[in-house]
C-alpha positions in Angstrom: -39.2 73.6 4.5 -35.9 74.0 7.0 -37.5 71.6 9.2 -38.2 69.2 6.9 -34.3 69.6 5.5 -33.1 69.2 9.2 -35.0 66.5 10.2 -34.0 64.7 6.4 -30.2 65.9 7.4 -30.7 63.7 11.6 -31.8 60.8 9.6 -28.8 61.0 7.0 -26.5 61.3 10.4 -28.3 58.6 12.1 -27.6 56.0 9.3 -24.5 57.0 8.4 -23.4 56.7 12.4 -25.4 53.3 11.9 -23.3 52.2 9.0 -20.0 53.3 11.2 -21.1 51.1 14.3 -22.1 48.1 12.2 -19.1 48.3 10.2 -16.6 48.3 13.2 -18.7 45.4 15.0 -19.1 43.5 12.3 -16.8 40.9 10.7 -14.2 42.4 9.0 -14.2 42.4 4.9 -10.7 39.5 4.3 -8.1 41.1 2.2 -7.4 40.5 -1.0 -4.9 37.0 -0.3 -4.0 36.0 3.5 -1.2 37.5 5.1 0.4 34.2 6.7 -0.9 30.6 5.8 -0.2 28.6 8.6 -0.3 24.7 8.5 -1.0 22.6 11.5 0.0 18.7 11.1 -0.6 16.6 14.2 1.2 13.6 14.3 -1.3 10.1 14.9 -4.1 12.1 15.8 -7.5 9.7 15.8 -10.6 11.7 14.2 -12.1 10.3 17.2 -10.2 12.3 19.8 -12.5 15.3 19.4 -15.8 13.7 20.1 -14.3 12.0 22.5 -12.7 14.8 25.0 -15.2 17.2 23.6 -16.6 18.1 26.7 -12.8 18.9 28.4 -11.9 20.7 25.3 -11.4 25.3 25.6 -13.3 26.9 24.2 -10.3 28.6 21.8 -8.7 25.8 20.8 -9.9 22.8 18.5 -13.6 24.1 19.2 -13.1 28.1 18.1 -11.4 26.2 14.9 -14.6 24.0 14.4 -17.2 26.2 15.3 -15.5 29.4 13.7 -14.5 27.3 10.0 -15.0 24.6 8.1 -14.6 21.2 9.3 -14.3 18.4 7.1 -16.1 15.2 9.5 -15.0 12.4 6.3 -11.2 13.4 5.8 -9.3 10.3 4.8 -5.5 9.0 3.5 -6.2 6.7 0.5 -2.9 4.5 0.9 -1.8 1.7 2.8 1.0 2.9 4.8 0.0 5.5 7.1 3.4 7.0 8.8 4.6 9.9 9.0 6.7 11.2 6.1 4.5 9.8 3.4 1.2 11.6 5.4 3.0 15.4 5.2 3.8 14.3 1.8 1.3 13.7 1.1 -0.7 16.7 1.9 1.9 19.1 0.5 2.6 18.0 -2.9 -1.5 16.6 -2.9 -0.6 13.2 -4.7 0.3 9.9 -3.2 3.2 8.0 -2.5 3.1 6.3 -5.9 4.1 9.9 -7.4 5.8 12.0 -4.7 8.2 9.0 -3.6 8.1 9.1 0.1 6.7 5.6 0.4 7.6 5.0 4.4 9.6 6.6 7.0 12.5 4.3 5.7 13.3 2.2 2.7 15.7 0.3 1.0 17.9 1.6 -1.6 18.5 -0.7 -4.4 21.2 1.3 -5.6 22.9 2.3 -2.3 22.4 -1.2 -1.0 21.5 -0.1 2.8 17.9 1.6 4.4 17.3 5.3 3.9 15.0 8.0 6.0 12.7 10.0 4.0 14.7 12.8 4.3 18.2 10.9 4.5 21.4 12.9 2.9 24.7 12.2 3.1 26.0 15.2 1.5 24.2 17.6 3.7 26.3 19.1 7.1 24.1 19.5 10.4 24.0 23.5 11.6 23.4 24.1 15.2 23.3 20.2 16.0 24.4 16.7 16.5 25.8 15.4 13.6 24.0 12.0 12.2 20.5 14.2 13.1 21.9 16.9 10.5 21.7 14.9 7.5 18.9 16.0 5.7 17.0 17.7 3.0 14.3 17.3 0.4 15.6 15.0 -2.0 14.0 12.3 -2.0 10.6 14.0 -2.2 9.8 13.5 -6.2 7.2 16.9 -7.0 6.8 20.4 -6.3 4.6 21.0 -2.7 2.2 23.9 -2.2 5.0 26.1 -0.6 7.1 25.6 -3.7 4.8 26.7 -6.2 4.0 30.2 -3.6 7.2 30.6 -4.1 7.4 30.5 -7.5 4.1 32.4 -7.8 5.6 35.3 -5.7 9.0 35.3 -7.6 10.6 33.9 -4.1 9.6 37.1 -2.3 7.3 34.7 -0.2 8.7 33.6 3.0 8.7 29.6 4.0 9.8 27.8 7.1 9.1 24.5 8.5 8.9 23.3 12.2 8.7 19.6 14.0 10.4 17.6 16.2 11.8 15.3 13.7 13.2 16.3 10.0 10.5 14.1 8.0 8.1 16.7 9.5 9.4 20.4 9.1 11.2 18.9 5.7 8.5 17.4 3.6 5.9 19.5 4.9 7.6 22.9 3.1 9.4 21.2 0.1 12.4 22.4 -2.0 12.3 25.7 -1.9 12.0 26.6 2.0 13.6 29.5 3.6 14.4 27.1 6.6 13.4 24.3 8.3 13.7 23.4 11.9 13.6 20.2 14.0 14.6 19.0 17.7 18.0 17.5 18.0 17.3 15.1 21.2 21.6 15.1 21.8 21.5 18.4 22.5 17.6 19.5 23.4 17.8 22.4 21.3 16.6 23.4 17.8 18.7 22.6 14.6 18.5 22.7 10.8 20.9 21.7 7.9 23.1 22.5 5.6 20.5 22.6 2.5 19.3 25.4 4.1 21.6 27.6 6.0 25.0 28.1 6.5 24.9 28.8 10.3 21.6 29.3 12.5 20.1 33.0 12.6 20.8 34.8 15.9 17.1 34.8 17.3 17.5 30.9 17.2 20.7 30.0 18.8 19.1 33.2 21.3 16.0 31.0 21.7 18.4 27.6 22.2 20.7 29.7 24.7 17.2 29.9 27.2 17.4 26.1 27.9 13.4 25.6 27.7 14.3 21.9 27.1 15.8 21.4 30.4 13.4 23.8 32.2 10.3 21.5 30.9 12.3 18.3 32.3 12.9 19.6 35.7 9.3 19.9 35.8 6.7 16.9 36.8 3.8 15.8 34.6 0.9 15.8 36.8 -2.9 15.4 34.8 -4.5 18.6 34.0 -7.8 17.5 36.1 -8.3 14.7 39.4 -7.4 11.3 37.6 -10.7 10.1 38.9 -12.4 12.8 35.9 -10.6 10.9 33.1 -13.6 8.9 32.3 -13.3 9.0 28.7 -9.8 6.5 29.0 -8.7 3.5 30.5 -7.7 3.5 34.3 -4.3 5.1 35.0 -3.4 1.3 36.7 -4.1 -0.3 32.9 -1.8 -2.9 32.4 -1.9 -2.4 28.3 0.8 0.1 28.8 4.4 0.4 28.3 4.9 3.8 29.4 8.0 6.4 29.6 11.1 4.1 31.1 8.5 1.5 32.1 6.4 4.0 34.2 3.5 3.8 33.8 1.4 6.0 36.3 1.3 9.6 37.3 2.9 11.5 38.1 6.2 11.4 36.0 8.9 13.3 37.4 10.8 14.0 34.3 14.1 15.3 36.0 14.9 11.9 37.2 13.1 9.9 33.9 15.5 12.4 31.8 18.6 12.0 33.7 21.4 9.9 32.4 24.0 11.0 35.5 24.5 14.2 37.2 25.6 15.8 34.4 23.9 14.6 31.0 19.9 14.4 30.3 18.4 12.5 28.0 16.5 15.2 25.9 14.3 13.0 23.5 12.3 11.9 27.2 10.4 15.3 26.2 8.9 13.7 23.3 7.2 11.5 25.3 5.5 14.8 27.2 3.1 17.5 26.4 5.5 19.9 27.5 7.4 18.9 24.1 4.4 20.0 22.5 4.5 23.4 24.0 8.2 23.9 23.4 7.2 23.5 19.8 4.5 26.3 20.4 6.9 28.2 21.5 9.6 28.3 19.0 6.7 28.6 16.2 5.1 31.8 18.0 9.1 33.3 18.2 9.9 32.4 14.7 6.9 34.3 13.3 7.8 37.6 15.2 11.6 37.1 14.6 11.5 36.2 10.9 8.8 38.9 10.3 5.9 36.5 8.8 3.1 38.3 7.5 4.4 41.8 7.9 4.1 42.5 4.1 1.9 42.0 1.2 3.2 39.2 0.4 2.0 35.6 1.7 4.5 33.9 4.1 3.9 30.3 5.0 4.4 28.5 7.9 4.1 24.5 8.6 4.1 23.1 12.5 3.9 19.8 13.3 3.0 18.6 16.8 4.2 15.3 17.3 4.1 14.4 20.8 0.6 12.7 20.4 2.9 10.3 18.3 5.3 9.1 21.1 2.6 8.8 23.7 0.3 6.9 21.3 3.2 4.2 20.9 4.3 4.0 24.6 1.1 4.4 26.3 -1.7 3.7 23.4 -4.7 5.9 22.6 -7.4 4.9 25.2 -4.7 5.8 27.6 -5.3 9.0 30.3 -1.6 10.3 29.3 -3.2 10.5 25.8 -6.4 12.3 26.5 -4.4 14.2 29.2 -2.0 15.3 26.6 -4.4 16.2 23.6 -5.9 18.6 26.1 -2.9 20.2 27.1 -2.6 20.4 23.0 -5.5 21.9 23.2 -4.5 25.2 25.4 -1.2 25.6 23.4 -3.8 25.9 20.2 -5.3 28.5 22.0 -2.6 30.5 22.6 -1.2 30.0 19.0 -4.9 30.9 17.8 -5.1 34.1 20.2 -1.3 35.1 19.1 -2.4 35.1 15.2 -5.5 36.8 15.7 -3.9 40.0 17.7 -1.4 40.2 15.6 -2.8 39.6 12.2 -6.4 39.2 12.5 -8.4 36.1 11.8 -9.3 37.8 8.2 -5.4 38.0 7.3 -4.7 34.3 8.2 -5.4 31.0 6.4 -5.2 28.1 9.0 -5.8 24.4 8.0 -5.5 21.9 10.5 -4.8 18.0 9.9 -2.9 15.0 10.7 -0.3 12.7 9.7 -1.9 9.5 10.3 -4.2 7.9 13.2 -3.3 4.9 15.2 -4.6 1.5 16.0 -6.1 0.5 19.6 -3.6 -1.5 21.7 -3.7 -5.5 20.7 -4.2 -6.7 24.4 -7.0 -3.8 25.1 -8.8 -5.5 22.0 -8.4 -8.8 22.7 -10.0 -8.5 26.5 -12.9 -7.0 25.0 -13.5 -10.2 22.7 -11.6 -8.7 19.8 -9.9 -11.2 17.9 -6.6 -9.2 16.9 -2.8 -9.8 17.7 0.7 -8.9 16.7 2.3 -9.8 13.8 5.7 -11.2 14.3 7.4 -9.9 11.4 10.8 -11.3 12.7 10.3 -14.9 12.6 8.1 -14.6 9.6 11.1 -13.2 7.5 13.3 -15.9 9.3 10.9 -18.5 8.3 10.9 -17.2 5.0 15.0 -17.2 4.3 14.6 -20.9 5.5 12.2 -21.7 3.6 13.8 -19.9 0.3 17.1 -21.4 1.2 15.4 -25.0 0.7 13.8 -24.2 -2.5 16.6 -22.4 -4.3 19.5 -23.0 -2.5 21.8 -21.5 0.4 21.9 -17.6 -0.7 20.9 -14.1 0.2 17.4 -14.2 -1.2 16.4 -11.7 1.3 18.4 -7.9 1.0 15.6 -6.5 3.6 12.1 -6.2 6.0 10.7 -2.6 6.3 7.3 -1.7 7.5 5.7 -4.4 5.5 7.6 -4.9 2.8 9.8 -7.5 1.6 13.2 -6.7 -0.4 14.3 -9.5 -2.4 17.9 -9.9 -4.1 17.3 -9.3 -7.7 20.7 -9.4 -8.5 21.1 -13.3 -7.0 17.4 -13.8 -8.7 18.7 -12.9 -12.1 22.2 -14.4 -11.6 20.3 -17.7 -10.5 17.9 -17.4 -14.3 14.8 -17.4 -12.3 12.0 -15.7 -13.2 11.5 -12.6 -10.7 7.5 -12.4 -10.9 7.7 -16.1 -10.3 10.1 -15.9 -7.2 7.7 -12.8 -5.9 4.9 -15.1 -6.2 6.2 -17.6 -4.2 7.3 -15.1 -1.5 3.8 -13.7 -1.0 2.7 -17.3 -0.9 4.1 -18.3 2.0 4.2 -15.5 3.9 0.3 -14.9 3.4 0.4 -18.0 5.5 1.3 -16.0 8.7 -1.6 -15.3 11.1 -2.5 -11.7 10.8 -1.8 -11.1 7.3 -5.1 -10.3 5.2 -2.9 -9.8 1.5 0.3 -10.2 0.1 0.5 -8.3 -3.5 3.8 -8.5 -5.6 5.0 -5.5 -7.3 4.9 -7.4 -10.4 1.3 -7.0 -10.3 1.4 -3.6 -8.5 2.9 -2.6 -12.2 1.0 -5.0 -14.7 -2.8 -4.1 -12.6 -5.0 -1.0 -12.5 -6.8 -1.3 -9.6 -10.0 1.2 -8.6 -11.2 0.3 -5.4 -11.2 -1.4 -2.2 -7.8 -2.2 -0.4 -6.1 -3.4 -3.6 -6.3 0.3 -4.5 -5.2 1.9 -1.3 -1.9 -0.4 -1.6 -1.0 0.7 -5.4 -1.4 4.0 -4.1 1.5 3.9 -1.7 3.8 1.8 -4.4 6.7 3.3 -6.2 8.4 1.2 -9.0 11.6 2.8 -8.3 11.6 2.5 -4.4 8.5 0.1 -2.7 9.5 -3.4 -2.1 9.2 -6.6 -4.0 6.1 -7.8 -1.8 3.6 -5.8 0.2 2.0 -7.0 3.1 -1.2 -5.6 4.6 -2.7 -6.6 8.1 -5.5 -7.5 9.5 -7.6 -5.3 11.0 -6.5 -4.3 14.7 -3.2 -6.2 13.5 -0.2 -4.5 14.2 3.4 -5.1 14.0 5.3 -6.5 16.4 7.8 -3.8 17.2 7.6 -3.2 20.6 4.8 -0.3 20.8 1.9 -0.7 22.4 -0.4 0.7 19.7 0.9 1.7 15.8 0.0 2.8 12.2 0.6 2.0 9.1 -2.5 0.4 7.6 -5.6 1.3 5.4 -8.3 0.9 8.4 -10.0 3.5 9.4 -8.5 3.9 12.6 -5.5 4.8 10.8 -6.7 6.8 8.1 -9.6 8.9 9.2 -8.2 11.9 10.3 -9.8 15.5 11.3 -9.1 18.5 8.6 -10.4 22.4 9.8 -10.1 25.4 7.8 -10.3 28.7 9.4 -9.5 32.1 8.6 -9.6 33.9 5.5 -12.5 33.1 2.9 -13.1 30.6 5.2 -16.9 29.6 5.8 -18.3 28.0 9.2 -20.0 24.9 7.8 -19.8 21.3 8.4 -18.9 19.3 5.3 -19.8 15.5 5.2 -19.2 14.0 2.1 -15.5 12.1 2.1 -12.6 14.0 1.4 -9.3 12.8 0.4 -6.1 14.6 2.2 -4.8 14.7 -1.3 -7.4 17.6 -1.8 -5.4 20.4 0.7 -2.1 21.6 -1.7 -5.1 21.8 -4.3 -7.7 23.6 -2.1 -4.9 26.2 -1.2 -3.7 26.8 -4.6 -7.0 27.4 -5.7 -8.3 29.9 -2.4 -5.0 31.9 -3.6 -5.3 31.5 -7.8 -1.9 29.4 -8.2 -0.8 26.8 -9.8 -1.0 23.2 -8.1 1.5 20.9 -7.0 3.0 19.9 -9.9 1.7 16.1 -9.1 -1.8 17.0 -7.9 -5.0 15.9 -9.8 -7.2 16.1 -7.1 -9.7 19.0 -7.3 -10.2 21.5 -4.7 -12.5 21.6 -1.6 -14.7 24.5 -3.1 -17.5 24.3 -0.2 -14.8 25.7 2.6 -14.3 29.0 0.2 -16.4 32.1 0.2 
């Protein structure tokens, strides 16, 4: 009987030390809501890229993300125009332009009578930087944004910053109720915020300023992280569809001398155009985490980082360019480390990541055309100078035209009315001609943007960026390939797929590892994350939530 009781009391003790190994080895159970959520916007990043540069890719960067959570292969903007303000918009508040307001990067202001930013306001100081890049603040963006309603959720005691390289990002990613938000000042090099938010920056970012990493990354030389001969996957270094940094075109880039204006004054937005700006970003996202103690509590802090510097390099050198694929992988191993720093310090079970971008980008014109490709430039100037001609003949001499931005068409409705002409009439007659322009696949009028319920194809995707109150009397869409003629080599702001298919990874906390293939609109994130943390949504949202990344 005692034998029988000891050898009954070494199997107890073997599972029970069983049960302790497998429980320590094991995944570990996520707590009850995620410590820190961290968003990750990268600005014109092509779905495509991954695929692409799979093979050159760490294996803790973009591939831990895909292979370790769920990965959204059919993520897609449903609007016309693609830029960058509208696409952080757009997945904060989870609407489209047509509610949350940010219809373009810029805009003209009926009531002001001059072109806005996104984030544009004049009654806002700058704190820590140049002044005309201190002007800023969230009020422009119409609804509440994801952030917002966490920190209405957690009675404010939820902490919220915002970092990019340009305000539009680290402003309308977080929303109205930020603790901060952070963007590059390129007079200066250094890091800088406004009024709306602070009085005067906090010591550990004038500490980070006072280190000069902005002029230690443009002494340095861009050199290719492999033997040129190994970037297979892009057009030769030599291509002649380039515009490049300062018209180079060719590595290596010695940035100390590209940056230098004399001996004594850089040029600091030259980092922009760099994966080193990339990093710097890294950097001053991984300090503001320790320094402003995100995650340390019960309560869920939030952070939003927006790489950008896929953006400049996309425009200067385009996307089938080796300084593109050279810089996405340098991307790559700053992901890595940013990945690696949240996991020791919070554990992949006490972090929610999500991982997007802003917008993609077309293929360069000229690259198209010399494969057989029958696409162009549209020369927006001369159109709109045809166009006041033309108007000037018709109706007589006057200021018909108050404005061209991005694709739209400002008309003087004051002169219109003034002159008793009918306003849907004189739209007409604007997108009539102007249709007439090679390149141009529609012209719509906002008359019929407002008397028209459209459900599908592109007719959709352009009432879904209109606002009555701020989009322009006639919309113009491109052909596809089309771009503008602005002096980039490649660009965005159309409903093609190149610009609108974009990656989208969860990871982290409830997060499952699955592929998902059915077609997911961005406008489904704010929703998804309300929902993983039992909020309310964005006040505008009525998309539903992504249900098959959640445990």
């Amino acid at each position: 009987m005692q034998k029988t009781r000891n050898i009954s009391y070494l199997v107890l003790l073997f599972f029970i030390t069983l049960f302790n190994v497998s429980a320590q080895s094991g995944p570990k159970i996520p707590s009850g809501k995620p410590k820190l959520i961290v968003g990750i916007v990268i600005e014109q990043m092509r779905y495509e890229y991954l695929p692409r540069y799979w093979d050159k890719l760490s294996e803790n960067g973009f591939k831990k993300l895909i292979n370790g959570g769920s990965f959204c292969r059919n993520a897609r903007y449903n609007y016309l125009f693609t830029q960058s303000a509208p696409g952080h918009s757009t997945i904060s508040t989870g609407s489209y332009p047509s509610e949350h307001g940010i219809v373009s990067n810029d805009w003209y202001n009926r009531l002001l009578d001059k072109k806005i930013s996104a984030t544009s306001d004049v009654r806002m100081l700058p704190v820590g930087g140049s002044f005309e890049t201190g002007q800023n603040s969230p009020v422009n963006l119409l609804p509440s944004t994801f952030s917002d309603e966490l920190k209405l959720f957690n009675n404010s005691h939820s902490k919220i910053i915002g970092i990019g390289m340009d305000p539009d990002a680290a402003i309308l990613s977080t929303g109205h109720m930020a603790d901060a938000a952070y963007w590059y000042d390129d007079k200066t090099g250094s890091w800088m915020s406004s009024s709306f938010y602070l009085d005067s920056l906090p010591g550990w970012v004038n500490e980070f300023n006072n280190k000069s990493l902005s002029d230690i990354y443009l002494e340095q030389t861009w050199k290719p992280l492999f033997p040129i001969d190994e970037y297979i996957e892009s057009q030769p270094d030599t291509s002649r569809y380039e515009k490049g940094i300062k018209n180079q075109r060719i590595f290596p880039y010695d940035l100390d001398i590209l940056s230098r204006i004399d001996r004594n004054k850089r040029d600091y937005s030259v980092l922009r155009c760099t994966p080193f700006g990339d990093t710097y970003i890294n950097d001053f996202a991984i300090t503001a985490i320790l320094k402003e103690d995100l995650g340390k509590d019960d309560i869920t802090d939030m952070i939003n980082i927006s790489f950008s510097v896929l953006d400049f390099i996309g425009h200067a050198f385009g996307p089938n360019s080796v300084e593109m694929e050279d810089a996405f992988l340098v991307l790559d191993r700053d992901l890595a480390h940013l990945l690696d720093f949240l996991e020791d310090t919070f554990g992949k079970e006490n972090i929610l990541v999500y991982l997007t971008a802003a917008h993609g980008v077309s293929a360069s014109p000229e690259l198209l055309e010399s494969k057989g490709l029958a696409t162009d430039k549209f020369a927006s100037l001369k159109a709109i100078s045809l166009l006041r001609s033309y108007l000037n003949v018709t109706y007589g001499e006057g200021d018909w035209v108050l404005g061209y931005y991005g694709q739209q068409i400002f008309l003087n409705r004051n002169l219109i009315e003034d002159s008793r002409l009918s306003l849907e009439d004189f739209q007409t007659r604007v997108a009539g001609f102007i249709i007439q322009f090679s390149g141009i696949a529609n012209t719509v009028t906002s008359s019929t943007l407002q008397t028209t319920q459209f459900t599908g194809g592109i007719y959709e995707k352009i009432q879904n960026s209109f606002n009555q109150a701020r989009s322009g009397d006639v919309i113009i869409n491109l052909k596809p390939g089309w771009i503008e003629e602005n002096g980039s080599v490649a660009e965005h702001n159309s409903a093609w797929s190149y610009d609108v298919h974009v990656p989208l990874i969860w990871y982290g906390w409830k997060v499952l590892r699955k592929e998902i293939y059915r077609r997911v609109d961005i406008i489904e994130i704010a929703p998804t994350l309300s929902y993983m943390l039992n909020i309310s949504f964005p006040n505008a949202s009525t998309a539903d939530p992504i249900q098959e990344v959640m445990r």
